[in-house]
N, CA, C and O atoms as a Maestro MAE file, in Angstrom:
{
 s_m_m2io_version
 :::
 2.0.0
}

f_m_ct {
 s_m_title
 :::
 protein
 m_atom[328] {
  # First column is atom index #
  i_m_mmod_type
  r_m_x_coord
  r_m_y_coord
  r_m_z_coord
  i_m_residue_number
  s_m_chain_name
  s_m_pdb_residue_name
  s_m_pdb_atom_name
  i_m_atomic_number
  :::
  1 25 282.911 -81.012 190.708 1 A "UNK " " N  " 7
  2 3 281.579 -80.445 190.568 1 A "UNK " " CA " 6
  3 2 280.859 -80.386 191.920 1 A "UNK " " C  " 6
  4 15 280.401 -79.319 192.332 1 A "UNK " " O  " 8
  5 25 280.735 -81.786 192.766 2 A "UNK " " N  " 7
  6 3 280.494 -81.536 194.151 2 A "UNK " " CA " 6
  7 2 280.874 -80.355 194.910 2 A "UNK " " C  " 6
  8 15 280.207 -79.873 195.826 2 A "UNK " " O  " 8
  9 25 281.789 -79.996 194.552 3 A "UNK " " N  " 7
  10 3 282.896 -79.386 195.822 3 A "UNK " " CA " 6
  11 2 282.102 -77.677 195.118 3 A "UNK " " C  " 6
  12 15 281.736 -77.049 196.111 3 A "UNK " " O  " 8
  13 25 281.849 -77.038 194.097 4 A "UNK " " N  " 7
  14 3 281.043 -75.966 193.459 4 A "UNK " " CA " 6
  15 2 279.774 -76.082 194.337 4 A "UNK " " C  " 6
  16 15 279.681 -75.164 195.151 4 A "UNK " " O  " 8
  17 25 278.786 -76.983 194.365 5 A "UNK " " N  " 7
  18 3 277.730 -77.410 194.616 5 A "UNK " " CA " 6
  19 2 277.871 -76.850 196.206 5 A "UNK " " C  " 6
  20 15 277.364 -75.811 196.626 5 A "UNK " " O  " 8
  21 25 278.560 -77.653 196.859 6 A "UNK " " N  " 7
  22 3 278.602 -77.111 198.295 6 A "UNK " " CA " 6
  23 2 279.115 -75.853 198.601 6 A "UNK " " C  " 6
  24 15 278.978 -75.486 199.768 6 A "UNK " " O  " 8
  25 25 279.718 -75.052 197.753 7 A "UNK " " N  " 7
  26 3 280.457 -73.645 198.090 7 A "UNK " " CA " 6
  27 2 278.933 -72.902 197.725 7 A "UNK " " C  " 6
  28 15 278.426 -72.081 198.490 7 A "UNK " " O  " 8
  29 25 278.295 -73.331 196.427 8 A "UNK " " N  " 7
  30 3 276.912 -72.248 196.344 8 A "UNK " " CA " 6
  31 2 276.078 -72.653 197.654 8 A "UNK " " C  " 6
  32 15 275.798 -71.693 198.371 8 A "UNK " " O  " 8
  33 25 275.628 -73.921 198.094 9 A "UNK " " N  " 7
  34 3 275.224 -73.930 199.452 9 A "UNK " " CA " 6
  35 2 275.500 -72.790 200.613 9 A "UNK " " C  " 6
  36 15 274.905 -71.835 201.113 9 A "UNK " " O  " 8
  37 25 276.801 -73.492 200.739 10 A "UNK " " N  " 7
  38 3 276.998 -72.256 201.913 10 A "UNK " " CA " 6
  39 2 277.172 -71.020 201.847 10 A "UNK " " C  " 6
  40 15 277.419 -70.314 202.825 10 A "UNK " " O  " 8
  41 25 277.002 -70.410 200.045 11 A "UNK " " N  " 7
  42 3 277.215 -68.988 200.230 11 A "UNK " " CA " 6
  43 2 275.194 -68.737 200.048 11 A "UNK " " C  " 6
  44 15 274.779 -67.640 199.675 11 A "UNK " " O  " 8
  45 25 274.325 -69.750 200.329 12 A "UNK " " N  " 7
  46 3 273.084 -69.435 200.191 12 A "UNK " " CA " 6
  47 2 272.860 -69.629 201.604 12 A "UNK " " C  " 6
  48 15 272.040 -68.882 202.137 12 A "UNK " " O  " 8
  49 25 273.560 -70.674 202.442 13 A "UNK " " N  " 7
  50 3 273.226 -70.599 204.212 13 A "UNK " " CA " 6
  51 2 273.573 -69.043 204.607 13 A "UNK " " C  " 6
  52 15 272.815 -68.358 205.295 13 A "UNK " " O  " 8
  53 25 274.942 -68.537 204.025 14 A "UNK " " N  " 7
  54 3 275.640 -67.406 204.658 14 A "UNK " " CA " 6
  55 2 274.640 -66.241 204.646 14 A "UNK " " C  " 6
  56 15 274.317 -65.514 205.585 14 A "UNK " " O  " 8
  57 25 274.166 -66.224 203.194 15 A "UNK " " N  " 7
  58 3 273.239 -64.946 202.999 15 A "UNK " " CA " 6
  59 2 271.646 -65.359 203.766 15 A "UNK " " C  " 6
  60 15 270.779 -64.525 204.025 15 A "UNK " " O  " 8
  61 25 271.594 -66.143 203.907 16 A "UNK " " N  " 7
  62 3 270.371 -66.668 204.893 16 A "UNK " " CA " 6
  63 2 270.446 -66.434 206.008 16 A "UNK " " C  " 6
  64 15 269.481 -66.399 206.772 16 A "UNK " " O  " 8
  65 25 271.906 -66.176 206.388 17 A "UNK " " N  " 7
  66 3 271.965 -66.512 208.142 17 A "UNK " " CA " 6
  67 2 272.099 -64.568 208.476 17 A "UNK " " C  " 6
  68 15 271.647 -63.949 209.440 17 A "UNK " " O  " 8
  69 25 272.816 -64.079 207.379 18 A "UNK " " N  " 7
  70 3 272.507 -62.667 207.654 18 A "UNK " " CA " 6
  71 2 271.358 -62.214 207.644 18 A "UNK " " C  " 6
  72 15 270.956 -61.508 208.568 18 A "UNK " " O  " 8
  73 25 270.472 -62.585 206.417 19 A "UNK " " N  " 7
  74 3 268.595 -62.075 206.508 19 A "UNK " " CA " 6
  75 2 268.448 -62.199 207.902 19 A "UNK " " C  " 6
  76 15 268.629 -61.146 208.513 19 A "UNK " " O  " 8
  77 25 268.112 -63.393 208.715 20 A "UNK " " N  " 7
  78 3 267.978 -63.985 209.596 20 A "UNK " " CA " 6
  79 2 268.151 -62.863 211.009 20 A "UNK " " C  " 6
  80 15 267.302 -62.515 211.830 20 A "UNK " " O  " 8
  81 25 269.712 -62.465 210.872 21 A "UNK " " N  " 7
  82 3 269.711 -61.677 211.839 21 A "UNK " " CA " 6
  83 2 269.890 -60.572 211.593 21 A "UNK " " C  " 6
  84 15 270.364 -59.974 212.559 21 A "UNK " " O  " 8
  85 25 269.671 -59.709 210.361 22 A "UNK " " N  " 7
  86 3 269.736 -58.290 210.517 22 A "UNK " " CA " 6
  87 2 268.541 -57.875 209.939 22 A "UNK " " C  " 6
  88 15 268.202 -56.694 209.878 22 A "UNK " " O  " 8
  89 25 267.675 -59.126 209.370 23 A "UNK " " N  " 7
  90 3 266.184 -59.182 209.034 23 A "UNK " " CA " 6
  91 2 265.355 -57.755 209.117 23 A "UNK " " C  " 6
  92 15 266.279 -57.261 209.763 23 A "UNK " " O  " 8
  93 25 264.500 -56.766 209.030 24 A "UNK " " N  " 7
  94 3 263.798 -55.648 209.160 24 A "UNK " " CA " 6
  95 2 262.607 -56.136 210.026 24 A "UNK " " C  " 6
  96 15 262.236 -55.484 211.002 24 A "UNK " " O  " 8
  97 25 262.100 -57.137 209.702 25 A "UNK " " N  " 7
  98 3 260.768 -57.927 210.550 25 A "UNK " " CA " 6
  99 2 260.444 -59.082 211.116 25 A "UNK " " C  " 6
  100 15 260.764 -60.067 210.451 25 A "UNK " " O  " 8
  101 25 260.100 -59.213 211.770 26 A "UNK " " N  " 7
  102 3 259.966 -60.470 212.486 26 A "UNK " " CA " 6
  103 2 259.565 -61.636 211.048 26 A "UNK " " C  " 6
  104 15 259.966 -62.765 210.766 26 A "UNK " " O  " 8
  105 25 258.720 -60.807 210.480 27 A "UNK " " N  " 7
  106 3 257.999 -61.812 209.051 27 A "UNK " " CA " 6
  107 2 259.724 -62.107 208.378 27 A "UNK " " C  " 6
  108 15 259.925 -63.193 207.833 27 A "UNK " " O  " 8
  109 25 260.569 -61.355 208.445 28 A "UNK " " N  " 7
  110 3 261.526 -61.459 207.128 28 A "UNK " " CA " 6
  111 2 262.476 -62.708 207.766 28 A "UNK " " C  " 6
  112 15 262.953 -63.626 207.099 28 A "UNK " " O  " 8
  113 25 262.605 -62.545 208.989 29 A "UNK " " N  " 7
  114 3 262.846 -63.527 209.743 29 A "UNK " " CA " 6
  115 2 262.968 -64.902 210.388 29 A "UNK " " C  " 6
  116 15 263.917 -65.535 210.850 29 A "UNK " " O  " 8
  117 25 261.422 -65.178 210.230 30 A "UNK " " N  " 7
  118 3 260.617 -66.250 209.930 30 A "UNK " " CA " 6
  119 2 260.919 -66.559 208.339 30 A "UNK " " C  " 6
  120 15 261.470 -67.644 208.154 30 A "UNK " " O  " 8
  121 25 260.687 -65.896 207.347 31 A "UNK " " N  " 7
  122 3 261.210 -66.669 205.893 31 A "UNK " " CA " 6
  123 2 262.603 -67.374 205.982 31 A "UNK " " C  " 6
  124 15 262.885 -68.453 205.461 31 A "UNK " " O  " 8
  125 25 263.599 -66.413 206.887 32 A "UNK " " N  " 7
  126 3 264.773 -66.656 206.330 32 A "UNK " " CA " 6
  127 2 265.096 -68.078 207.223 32 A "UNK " " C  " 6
  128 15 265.683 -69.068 206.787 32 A "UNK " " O  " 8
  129 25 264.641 -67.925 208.359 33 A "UNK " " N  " 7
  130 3 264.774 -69.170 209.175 33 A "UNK " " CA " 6
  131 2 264.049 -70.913 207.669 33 A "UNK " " C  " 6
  132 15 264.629 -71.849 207.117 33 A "UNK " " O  " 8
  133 25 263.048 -70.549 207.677 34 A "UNK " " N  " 7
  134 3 262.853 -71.605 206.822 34 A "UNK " " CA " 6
  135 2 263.545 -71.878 205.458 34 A "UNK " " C  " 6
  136 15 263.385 -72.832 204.697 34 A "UNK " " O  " 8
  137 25 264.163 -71.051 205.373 35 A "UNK " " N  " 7
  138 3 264.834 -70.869 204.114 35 A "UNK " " CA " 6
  139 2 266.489 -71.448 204.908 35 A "UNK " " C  " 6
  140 15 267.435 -71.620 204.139 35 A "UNK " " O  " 8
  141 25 266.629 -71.625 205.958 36 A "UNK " " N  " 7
  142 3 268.071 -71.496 205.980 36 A "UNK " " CA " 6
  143 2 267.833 -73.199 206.359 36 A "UNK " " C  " 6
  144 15 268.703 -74.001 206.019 36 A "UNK " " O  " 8
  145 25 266.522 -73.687 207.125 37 A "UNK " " N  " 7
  146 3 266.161 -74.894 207.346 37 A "UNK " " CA " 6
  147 2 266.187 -76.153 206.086 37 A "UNK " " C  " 6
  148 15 266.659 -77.290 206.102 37 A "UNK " " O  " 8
  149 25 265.349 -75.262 204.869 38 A "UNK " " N  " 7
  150 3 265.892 -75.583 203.582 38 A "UNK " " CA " 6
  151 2 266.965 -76.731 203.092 38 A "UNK " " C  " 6
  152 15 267.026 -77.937 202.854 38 A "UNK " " O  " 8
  153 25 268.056 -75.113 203.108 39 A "UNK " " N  " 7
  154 3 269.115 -75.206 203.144 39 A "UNK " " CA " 6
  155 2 269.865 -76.514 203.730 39 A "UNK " " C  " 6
  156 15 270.442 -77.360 203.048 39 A "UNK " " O  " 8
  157 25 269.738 -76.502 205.112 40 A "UNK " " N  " 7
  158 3 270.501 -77.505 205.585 40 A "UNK " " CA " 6
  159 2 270.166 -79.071 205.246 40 A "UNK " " C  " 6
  160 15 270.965 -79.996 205.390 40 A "UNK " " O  " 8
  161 25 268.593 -79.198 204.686 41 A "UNK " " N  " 7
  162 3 268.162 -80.533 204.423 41 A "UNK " " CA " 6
  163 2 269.119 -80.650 203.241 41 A "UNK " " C  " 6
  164 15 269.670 -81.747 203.147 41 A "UNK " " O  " 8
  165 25 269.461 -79.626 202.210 42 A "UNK " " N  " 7
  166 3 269.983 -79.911 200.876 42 A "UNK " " CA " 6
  167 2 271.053 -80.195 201.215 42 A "UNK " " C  " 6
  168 15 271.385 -81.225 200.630 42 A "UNK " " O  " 8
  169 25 272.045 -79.730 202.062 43 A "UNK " " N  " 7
  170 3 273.046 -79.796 202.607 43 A "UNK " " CA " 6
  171 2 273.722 -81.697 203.219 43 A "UNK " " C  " 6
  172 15 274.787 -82.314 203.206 43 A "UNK " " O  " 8
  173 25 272.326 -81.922 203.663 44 A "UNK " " N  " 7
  174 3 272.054 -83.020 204.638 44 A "UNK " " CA " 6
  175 2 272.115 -84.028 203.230 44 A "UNK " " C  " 6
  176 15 272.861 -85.007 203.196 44 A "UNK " " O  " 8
  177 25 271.264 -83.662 202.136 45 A "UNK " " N  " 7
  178 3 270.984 -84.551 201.161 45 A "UNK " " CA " 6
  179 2 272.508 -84.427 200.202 45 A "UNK " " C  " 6
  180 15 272.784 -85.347 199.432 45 A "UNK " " O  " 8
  181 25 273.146 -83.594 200.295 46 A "UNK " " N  " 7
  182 3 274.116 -83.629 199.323 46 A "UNK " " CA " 6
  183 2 275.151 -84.666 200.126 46 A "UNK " " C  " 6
  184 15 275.723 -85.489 199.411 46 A "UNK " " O  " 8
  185 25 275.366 -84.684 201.205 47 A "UNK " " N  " 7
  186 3 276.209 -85.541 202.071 47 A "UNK " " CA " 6
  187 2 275.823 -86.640 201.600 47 A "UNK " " C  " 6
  188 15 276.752 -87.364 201.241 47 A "UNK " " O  " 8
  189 25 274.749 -87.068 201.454 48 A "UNK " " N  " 7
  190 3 274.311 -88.214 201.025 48 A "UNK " " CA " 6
  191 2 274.896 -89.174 200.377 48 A "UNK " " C  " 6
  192 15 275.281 -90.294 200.711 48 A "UNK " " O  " 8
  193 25 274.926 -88.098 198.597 49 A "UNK " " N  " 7
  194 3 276.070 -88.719 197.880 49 A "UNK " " CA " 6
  195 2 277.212 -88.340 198.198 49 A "UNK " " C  " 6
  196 15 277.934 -89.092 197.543 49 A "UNK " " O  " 8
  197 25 277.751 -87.781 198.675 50 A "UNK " " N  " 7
  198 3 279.139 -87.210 198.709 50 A "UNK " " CA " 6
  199 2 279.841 -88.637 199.311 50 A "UNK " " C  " 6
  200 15 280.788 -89.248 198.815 50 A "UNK " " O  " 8
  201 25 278.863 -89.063 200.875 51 A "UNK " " N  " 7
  202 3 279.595 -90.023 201.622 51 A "UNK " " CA " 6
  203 2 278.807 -91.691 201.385 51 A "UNK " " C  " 6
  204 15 278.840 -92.771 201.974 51 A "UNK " " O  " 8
  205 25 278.097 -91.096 200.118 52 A "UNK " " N  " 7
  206 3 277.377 -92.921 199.637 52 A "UNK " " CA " 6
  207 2 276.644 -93.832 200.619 52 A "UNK " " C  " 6
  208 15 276.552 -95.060 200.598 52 A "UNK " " O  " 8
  209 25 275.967 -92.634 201.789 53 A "UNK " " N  " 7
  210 3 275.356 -93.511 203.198 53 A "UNK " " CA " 6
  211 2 274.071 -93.077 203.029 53 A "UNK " " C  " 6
  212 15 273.737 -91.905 202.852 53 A "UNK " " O  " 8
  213 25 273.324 -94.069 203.086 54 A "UNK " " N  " 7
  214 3 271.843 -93.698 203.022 54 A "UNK " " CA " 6
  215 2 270.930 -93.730 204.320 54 A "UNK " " C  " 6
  216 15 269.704 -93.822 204.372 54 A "UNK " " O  " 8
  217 25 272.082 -93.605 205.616 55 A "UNK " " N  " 7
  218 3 271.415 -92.756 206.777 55 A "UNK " " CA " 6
  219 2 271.202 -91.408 206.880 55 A "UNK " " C  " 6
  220 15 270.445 -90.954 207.738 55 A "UNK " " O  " 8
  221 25 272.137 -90.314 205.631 56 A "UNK " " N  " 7
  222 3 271.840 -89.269 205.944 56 A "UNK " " CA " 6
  223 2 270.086 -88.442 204.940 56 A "UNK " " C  " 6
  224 15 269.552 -87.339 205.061 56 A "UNK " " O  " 8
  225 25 269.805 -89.429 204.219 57 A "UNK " " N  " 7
  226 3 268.196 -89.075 204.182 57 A "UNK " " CA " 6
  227 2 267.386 -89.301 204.837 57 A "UNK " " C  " 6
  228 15 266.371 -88.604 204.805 57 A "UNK " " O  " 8
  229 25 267.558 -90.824 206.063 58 A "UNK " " N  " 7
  230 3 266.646 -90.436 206.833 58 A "UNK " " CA " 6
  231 2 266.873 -89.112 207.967 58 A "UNK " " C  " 6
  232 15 266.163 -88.185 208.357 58 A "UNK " " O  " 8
  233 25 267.648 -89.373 208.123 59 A "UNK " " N  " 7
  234 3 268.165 -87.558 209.148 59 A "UNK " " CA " 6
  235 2 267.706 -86.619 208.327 59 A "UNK " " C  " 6
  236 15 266.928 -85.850 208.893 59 A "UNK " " O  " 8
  237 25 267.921 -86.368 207.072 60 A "UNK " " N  " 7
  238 3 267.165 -85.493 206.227 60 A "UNK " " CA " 6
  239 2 265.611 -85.370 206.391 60 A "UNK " " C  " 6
  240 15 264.980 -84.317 206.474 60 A "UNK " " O  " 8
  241 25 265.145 -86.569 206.420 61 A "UNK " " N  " 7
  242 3 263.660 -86.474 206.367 61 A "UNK " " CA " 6
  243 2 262.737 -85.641 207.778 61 A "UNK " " C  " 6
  244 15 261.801 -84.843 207.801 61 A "UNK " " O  " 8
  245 25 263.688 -86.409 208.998 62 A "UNK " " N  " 7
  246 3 263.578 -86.267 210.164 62 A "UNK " " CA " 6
  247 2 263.741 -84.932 210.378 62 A "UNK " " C  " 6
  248 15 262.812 -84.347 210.934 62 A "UNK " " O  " 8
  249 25 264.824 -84.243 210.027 63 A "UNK " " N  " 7
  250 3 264.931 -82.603 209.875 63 A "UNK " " CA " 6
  251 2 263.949 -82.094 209.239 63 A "UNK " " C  " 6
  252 15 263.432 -81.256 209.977 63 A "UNK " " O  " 8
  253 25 263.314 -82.169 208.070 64 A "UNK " " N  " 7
  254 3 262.892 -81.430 207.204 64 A "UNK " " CA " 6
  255 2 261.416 -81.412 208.215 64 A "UNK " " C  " 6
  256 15 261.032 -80.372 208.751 64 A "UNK " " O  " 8
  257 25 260.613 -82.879 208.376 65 A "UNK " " N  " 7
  258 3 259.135 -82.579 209.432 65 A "UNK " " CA " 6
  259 2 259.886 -81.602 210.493 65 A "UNK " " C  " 6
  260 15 259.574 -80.417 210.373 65 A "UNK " " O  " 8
  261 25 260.693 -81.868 211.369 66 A "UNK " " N  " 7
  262 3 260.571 -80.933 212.481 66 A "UNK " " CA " 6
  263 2 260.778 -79.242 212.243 66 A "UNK " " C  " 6
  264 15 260.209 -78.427 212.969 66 A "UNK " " O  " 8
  265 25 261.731 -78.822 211.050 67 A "UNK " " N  " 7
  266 3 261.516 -77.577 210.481 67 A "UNK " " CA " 6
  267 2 260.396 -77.509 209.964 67 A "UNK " " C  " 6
  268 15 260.267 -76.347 209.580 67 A "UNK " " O  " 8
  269 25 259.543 -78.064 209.740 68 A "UNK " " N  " 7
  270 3 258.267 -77.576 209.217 68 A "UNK " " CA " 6
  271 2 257.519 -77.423 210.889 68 A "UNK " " C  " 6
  272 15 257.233 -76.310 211.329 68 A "UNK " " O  " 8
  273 25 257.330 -78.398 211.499 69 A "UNK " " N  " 7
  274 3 256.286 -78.128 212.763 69 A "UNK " " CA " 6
  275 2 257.323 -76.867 213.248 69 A "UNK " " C  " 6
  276 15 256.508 -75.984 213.514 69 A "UNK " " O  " 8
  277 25 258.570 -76.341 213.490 70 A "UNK " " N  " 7
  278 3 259.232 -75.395 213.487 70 A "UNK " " CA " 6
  279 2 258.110 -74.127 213.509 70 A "UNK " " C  " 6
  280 15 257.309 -73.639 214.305 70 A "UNK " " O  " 8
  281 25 258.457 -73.965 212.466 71 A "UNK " " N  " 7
  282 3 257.610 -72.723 210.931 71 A "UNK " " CA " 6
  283 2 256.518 -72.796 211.592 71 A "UNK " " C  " 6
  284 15 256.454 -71.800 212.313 71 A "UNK " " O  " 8
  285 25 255.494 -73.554 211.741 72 A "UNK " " N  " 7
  286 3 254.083 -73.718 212.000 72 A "UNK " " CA " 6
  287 2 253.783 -73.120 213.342 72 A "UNK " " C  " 6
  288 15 253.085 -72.125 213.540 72 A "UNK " " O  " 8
  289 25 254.402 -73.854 214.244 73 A "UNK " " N  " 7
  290 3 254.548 -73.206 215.884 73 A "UNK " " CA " 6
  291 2 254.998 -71.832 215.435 73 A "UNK " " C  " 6
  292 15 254.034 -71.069 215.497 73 A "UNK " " O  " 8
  293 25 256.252 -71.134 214.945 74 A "UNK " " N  " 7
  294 3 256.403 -70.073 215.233 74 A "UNK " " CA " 6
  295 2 255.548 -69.041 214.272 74 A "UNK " " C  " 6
  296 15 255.381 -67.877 214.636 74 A "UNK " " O  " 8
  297 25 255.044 -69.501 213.093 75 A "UNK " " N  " 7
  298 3 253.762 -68.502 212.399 75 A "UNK " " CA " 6
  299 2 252.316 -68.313 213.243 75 A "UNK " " C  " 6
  300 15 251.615 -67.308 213.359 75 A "UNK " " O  " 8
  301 25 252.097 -70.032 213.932 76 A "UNK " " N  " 7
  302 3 250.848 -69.731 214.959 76 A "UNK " " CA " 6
  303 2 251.586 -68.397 216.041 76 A "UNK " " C  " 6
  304 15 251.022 -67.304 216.021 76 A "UNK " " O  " 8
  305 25 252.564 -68.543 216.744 77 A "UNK " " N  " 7
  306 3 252.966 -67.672 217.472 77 A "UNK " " CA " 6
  307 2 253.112 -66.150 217.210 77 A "UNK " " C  " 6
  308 15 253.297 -65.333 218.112 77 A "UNK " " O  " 8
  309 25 253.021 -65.873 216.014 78 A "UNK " " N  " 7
  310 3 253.142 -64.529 215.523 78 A "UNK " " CA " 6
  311 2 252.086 -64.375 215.045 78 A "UNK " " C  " 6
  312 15 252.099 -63.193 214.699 78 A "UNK " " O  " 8
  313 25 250.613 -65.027 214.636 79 A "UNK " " N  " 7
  314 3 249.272 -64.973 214.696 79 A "UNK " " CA " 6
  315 2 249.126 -64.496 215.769 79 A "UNK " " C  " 6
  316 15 249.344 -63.286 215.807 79 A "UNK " " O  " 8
  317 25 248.776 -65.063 216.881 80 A "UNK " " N  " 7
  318 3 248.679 -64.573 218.075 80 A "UNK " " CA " 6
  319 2 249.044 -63.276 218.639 80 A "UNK " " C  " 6
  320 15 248.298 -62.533 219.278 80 A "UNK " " O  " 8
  321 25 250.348 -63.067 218.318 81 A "UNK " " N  " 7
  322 3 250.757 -61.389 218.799 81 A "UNK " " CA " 6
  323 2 250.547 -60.772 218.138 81 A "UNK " " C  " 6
  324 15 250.523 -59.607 218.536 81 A "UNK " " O  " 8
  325 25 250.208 -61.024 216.523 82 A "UNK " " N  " 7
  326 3 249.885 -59.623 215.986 82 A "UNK " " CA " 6
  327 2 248.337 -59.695 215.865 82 A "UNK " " C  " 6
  328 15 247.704 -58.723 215.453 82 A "UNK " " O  " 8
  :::
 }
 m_bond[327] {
  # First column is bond index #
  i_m_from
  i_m_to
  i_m_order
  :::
  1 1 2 1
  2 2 3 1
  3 3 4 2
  4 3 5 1
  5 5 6 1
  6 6 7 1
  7 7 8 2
  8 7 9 1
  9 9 10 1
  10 10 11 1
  11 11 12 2
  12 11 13 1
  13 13 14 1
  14 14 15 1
  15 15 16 2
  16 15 17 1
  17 17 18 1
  18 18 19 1
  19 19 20 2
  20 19 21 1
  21 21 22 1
  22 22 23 1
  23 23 24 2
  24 23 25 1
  25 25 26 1
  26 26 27 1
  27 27 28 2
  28 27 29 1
  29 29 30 1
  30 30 31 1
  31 31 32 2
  32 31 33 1
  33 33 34 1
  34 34 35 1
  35 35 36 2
  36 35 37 1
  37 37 38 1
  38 38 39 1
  39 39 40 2
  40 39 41 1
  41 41 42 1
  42 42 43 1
  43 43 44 2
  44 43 45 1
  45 45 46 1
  46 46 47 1
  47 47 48 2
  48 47 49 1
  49 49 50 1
  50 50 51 1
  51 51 52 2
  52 51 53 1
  53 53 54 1
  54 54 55 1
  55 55 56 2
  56 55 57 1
  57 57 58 1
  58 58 59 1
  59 59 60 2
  60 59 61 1
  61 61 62 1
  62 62 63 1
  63 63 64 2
  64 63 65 1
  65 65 66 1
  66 66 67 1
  67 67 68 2
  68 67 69 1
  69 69 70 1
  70 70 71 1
  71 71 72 2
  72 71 73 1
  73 73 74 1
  74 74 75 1
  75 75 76 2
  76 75 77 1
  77 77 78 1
  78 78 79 1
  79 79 80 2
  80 79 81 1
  81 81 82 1
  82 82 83 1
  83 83 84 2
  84 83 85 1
  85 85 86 1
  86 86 87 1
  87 87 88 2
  88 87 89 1
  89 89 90 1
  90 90 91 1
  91 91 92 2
  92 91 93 1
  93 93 94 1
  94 94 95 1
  95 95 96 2
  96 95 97 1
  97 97 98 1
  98 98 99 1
  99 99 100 2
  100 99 101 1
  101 101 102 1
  102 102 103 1
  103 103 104 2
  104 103 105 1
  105 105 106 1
  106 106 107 1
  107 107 108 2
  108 107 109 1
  109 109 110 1
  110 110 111 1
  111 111 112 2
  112 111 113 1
  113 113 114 1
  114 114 115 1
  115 115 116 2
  116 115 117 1
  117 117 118 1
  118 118 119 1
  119 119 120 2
  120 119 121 1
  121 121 122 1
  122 122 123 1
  123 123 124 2
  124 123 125 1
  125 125 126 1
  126 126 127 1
  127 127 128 2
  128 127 129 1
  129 129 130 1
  130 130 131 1
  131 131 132 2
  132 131 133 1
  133 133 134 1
  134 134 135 1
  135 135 136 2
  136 135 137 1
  137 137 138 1
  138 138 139 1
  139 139 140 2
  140 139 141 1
  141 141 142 1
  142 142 143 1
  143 143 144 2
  144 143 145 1
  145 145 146 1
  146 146 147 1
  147 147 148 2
  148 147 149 1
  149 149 150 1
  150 150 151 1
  151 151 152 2
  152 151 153 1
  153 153 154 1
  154 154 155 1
  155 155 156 2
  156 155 157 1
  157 157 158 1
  158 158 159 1
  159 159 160 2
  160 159 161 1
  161 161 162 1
  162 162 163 1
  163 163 164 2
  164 163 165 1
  165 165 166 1
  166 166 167 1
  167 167 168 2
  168 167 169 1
  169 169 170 1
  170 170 171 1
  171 171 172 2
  172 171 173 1
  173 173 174 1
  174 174 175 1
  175 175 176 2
  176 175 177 1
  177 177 178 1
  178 178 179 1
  179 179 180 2
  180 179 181 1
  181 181 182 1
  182 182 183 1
  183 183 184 2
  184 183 185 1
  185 185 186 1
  186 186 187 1
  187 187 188 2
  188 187 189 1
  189 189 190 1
  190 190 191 1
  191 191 192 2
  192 191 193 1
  193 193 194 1
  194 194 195 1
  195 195 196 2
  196 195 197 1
  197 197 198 1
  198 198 199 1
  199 199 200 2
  200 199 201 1
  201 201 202 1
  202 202 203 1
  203 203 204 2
  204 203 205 1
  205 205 206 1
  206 206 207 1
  207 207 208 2
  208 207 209 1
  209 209 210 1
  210 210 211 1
  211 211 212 2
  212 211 213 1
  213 213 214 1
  214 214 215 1
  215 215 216 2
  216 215 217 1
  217 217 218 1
  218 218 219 1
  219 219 220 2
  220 219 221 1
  221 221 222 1
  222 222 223 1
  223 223 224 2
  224 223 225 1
  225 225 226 1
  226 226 227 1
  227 227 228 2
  228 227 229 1
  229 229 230 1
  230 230 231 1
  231 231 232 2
  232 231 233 1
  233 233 234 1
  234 234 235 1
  235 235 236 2
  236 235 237 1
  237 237 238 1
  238 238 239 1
  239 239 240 2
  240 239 241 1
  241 241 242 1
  242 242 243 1
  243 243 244 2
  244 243 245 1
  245 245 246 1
  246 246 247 1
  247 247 248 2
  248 247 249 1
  249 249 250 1
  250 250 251 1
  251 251 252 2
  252 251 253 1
  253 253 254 1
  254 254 255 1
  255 255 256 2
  256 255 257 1
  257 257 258 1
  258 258 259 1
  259 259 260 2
  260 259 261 1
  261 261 262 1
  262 262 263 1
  263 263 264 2
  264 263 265 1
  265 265 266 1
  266 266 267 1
  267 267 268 2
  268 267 269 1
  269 269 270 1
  270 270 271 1
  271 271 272 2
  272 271 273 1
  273 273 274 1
  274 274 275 1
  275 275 276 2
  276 275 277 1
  277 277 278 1
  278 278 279 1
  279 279 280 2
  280 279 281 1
  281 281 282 1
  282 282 283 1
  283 283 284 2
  284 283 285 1
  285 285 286 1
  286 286 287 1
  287 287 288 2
  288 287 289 1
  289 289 290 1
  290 290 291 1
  291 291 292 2
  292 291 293 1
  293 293 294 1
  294 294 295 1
  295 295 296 2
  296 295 297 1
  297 297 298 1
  298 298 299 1
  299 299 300 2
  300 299 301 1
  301 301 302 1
  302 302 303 1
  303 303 304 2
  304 303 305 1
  305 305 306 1
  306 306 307 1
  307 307 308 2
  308 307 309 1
  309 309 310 1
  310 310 311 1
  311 311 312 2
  312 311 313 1
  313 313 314 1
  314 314 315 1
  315 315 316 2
  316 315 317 1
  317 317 318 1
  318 318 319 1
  319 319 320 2
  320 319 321 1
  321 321 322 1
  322 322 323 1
  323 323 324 2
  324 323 325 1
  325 325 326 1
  326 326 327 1
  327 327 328 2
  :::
 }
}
């Protein structure tokens, strides 16, 4: 069941990572980036149980604030130019 779990993951990073770069707008861009940031925390959290170590939630946690100040810096940044 794990091993399902991580194949829908990465076929939700894959289609994320294409938005990402063949994106139409800078806006579609910015979603997909946070969306692919998402992604990798779930990713981060499924390791979790997979490898029964409960260092990879704090790395999870630690990822998830800095993708958010991420997002924030780069939405202030696209305030600004547009």
């Amino acid at each position: 069941m794990m091993n399902f779990a991580f194949a829908l993951t990465g076929l939700a990073l894959v289609l994320s990572l294409y938005r990402l770069f063949k994106g139409p707008q800078t806006v579609d861009r910015m979603v997909s980036l946070d969306a692919v940031n998402m992604i990798v925390v779930g990713l981060i959290a499924m390791l979790t149980l997979h490898y029964r170590n409960d260092l990879f939630i704090d790395i999870a946690i630690v990822y998830a604030v800095l993708a958010f100040l991420e997002t924030t810096v780069f939405a202030r940044y696209l305030e600004g130019r547009l």
